[in-house]
N, C-alpha and C positions, 0 to 999 in steps of 0.2 A: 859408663865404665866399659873400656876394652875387655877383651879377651883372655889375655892375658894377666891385664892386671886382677881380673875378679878370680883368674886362677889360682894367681899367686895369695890372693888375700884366702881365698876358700878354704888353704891349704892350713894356715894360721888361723880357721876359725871364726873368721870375723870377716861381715859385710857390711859394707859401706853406702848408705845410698841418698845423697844429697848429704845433710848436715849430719845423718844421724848413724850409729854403730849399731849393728847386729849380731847379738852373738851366736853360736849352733855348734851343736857335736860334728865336727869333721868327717866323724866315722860314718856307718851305713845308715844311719836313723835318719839322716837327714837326705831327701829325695829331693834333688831340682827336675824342675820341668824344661823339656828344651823343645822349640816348635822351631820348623824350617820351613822359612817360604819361597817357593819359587814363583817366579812374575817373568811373563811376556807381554809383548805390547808391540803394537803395529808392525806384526809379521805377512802383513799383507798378502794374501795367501801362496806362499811361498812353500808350496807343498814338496817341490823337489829343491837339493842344493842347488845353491849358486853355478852355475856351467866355470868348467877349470880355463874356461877362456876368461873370464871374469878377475881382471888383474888385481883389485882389492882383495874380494870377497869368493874369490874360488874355492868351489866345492865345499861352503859354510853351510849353515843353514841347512832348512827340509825337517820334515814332519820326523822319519823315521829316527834323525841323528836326537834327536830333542827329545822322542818318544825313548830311546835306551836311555840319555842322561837322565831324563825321571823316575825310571824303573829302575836305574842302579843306585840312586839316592833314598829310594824307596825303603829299598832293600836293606839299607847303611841307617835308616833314620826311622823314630818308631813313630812321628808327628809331621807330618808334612801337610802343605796346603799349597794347591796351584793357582795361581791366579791370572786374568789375563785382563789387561788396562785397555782395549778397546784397537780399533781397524784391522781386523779380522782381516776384511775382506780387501780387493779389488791389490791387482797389482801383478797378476799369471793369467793365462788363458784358464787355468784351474775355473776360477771366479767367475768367467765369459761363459764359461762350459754351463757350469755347474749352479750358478749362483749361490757361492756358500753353505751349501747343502753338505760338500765333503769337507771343508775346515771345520764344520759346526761338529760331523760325525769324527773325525780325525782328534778334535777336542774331548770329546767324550769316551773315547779308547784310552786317550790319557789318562784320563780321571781328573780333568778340569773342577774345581769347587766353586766360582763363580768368574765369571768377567764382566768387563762392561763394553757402551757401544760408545766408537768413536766414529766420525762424520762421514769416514767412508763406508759403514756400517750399514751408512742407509740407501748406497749408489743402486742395490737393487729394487730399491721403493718400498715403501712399508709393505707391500704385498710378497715382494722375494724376501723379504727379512722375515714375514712371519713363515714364508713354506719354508727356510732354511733353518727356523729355529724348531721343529719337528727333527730334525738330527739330533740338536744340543741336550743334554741328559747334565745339565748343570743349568745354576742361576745367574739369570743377568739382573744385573742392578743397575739402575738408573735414577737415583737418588734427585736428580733435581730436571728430568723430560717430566713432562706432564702428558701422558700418553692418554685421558680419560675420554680426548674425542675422537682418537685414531682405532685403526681394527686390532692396535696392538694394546689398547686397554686391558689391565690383569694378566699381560704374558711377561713381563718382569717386572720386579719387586724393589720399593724404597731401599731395602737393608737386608740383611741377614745377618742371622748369628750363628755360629760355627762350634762348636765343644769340640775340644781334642785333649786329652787326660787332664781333663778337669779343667781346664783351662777355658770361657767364654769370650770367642775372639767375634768382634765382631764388624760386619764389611758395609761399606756405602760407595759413593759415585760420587764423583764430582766432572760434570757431563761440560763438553764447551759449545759455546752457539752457534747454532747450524744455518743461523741467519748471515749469509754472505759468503758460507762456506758449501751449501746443500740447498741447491733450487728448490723454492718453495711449495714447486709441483710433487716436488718427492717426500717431504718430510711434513708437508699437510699442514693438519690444525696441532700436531705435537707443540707443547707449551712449553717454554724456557723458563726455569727457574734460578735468582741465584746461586752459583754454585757457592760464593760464602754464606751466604745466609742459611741454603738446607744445609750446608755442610755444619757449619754452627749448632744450628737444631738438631738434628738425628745423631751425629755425634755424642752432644748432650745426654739422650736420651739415652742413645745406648750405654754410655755411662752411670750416669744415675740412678735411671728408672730399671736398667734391663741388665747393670751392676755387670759390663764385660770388662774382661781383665784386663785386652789388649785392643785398638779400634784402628783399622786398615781402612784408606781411603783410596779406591781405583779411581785414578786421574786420567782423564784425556781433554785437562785444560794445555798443556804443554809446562815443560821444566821451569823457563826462566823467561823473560822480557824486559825489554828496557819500555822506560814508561809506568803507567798503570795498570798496564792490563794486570787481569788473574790469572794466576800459573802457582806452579804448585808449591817453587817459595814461599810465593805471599801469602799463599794457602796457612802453607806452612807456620809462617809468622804471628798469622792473625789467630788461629785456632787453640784452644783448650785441652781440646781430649781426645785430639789426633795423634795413635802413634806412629803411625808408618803410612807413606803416601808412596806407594806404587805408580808410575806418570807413564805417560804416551804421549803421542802427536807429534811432536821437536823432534822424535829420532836421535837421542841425545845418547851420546855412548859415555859410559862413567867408568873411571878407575875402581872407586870405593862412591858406594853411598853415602850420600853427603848427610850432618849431624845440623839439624836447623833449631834455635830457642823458637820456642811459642810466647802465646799473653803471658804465662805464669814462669816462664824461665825455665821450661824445664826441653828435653830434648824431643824432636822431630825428626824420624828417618824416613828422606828422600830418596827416589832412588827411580830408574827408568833405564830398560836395558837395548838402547839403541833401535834397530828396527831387522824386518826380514828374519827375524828367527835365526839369527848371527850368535846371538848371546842368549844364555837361560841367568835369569837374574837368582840369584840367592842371599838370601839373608836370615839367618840364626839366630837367635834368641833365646834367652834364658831364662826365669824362673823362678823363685825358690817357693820353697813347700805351703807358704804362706798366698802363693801366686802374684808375687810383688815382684817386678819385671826389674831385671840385674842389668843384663848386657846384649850389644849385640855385635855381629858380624855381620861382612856382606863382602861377595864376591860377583864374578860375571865369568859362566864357562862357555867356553866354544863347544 
């Protein structure tokens, strides 16, 4: 259901959701829940704008313009979550300087809630990634790297689960393979796992077993492909209990968040907000007091 239309029905009393009516006093007694999430992804550490010689993308992007847009949304919104889908790093002398030590710290100014890593993540080798990750004051999740033989074993976590009024949101990875993309010098004995397959699993779980209202999957498999590969359509397609898939890697710029059916027919919001820290991704959600998920929205701010 849009926006709009669950406005108009709200007004009349009555919700609608798949086959079935709902009805509720319109008046004060009845409390929706609304969560806002914002999502970045491969801002490549793009710590100052674009230079206004830059005939696209002049004077976009950078840490500070991005840092006001989340502080004034902040301020406007009482449920926010920031999220970031993965390649942090490489892409400014920032990164050369610094080895992600200041995007990890620059993330956690923000008030980052979790991100994940995507392949450029690891250009500084598992040893710059773990001294860069002493800046980061949030969790990274990597739902389907098997880190058990590397020095990054127990420095990120399968999943998390997030509360925001009442509401159990909860986050995973969907990681892509570093075999042919990240010399094997760098990314070591790190294990590759399904990303459908964990994504299926821990999903599940968090559904079932750990009963969260709403389940976000950070993708740095890429948006779409021709072929077989995995990306976050197919994701999309195959999955159960995925509601929102946050994506990286393609650099893909979207009008509106795209509306995917899953196995059971029901909907999948896709979405990936281009690259460089050009766009802050938003998408709004709704609610009702029951924590039965109504609608959503989704936009892309400069």
């Amino acid at each position: 259901m849009d926006r709009n239309s669950f406005l108009k029905i709200a007004g009349a009393g009555l919700i609608t959701i798949g086959s079935k009516a709902y009805g509720f006093d319109s008046g004060h007694k009845t409390k929706f829940k609304k969560l806002v999430i914002l999502h970045t992804n491969d801002w490549h550490s793009r710590i100052e704008p674009f230079p206004n010689d830059n005939s696209r993308n002049s004077n976009l992007g950078g840490a500070s313009r991005r840092a006001f847009l989340i502080d004034k949304i902040r301020k406007e919104e009482e449920n926010v979550l920031l999220l970031d889908a993965g390649d942090v790093f490489q892409g400014t002398p920032y990164f050369n300087y610094f080895g992600g030590g200041l995007e990890f710290k620059l993330m956690s100014e923000m008030g980052y809630d979790a991100a994940t890593m995507g392949n450029h993540d690891f250009d500084g080798g598992m040893d710059g990634f773990l001294k860069a990750l002493k800046n980061a004051e949030f969790d990274f999740i990597t739902t389907n790297y098997d880190f058990s033989n590397t020095i990054l074993d127990g420095k990120t976590k399968e999943y998390t689960i997030i509360e925001k009024d009442g509401l159990k949101i909860g986050i995973l990875s969907a990681n892509i393979e570093l075999n042919g993309l990240v010399p094997k010098k760098i990314f070591k004995e790190t294990g590759y796992l399904d990303p459908l397959e964990t994504s299926l699993r821990v999903s599940e779980k968090l559904k079932l077993e750990d009963k969260c209202d709403f389940i976000i999957c950070l993708s740095h498999l890429g948006y779409k492909y021709d072929g077989d590969k995995i990306s976050d359509i197919k994701l999309a397609q195959q999955s159960q209990y995925i509601d929102l898939i946050a994506g990286g890697h393609t650099h893909t710029f979207m009008n509106k968040a795209d509306i995917v059916k899953n196995k059971k027919d029901q909907d999948v919001i896709v979405t990936q907000a281009g690259w460089g820290g050009i766009l802050l991704g938003r998408v709004d959600l709704m609610f009702d007091r029951q924590k039965r998920f109504l609608w959503s929205d989704s936009e892309f701010i400069k």
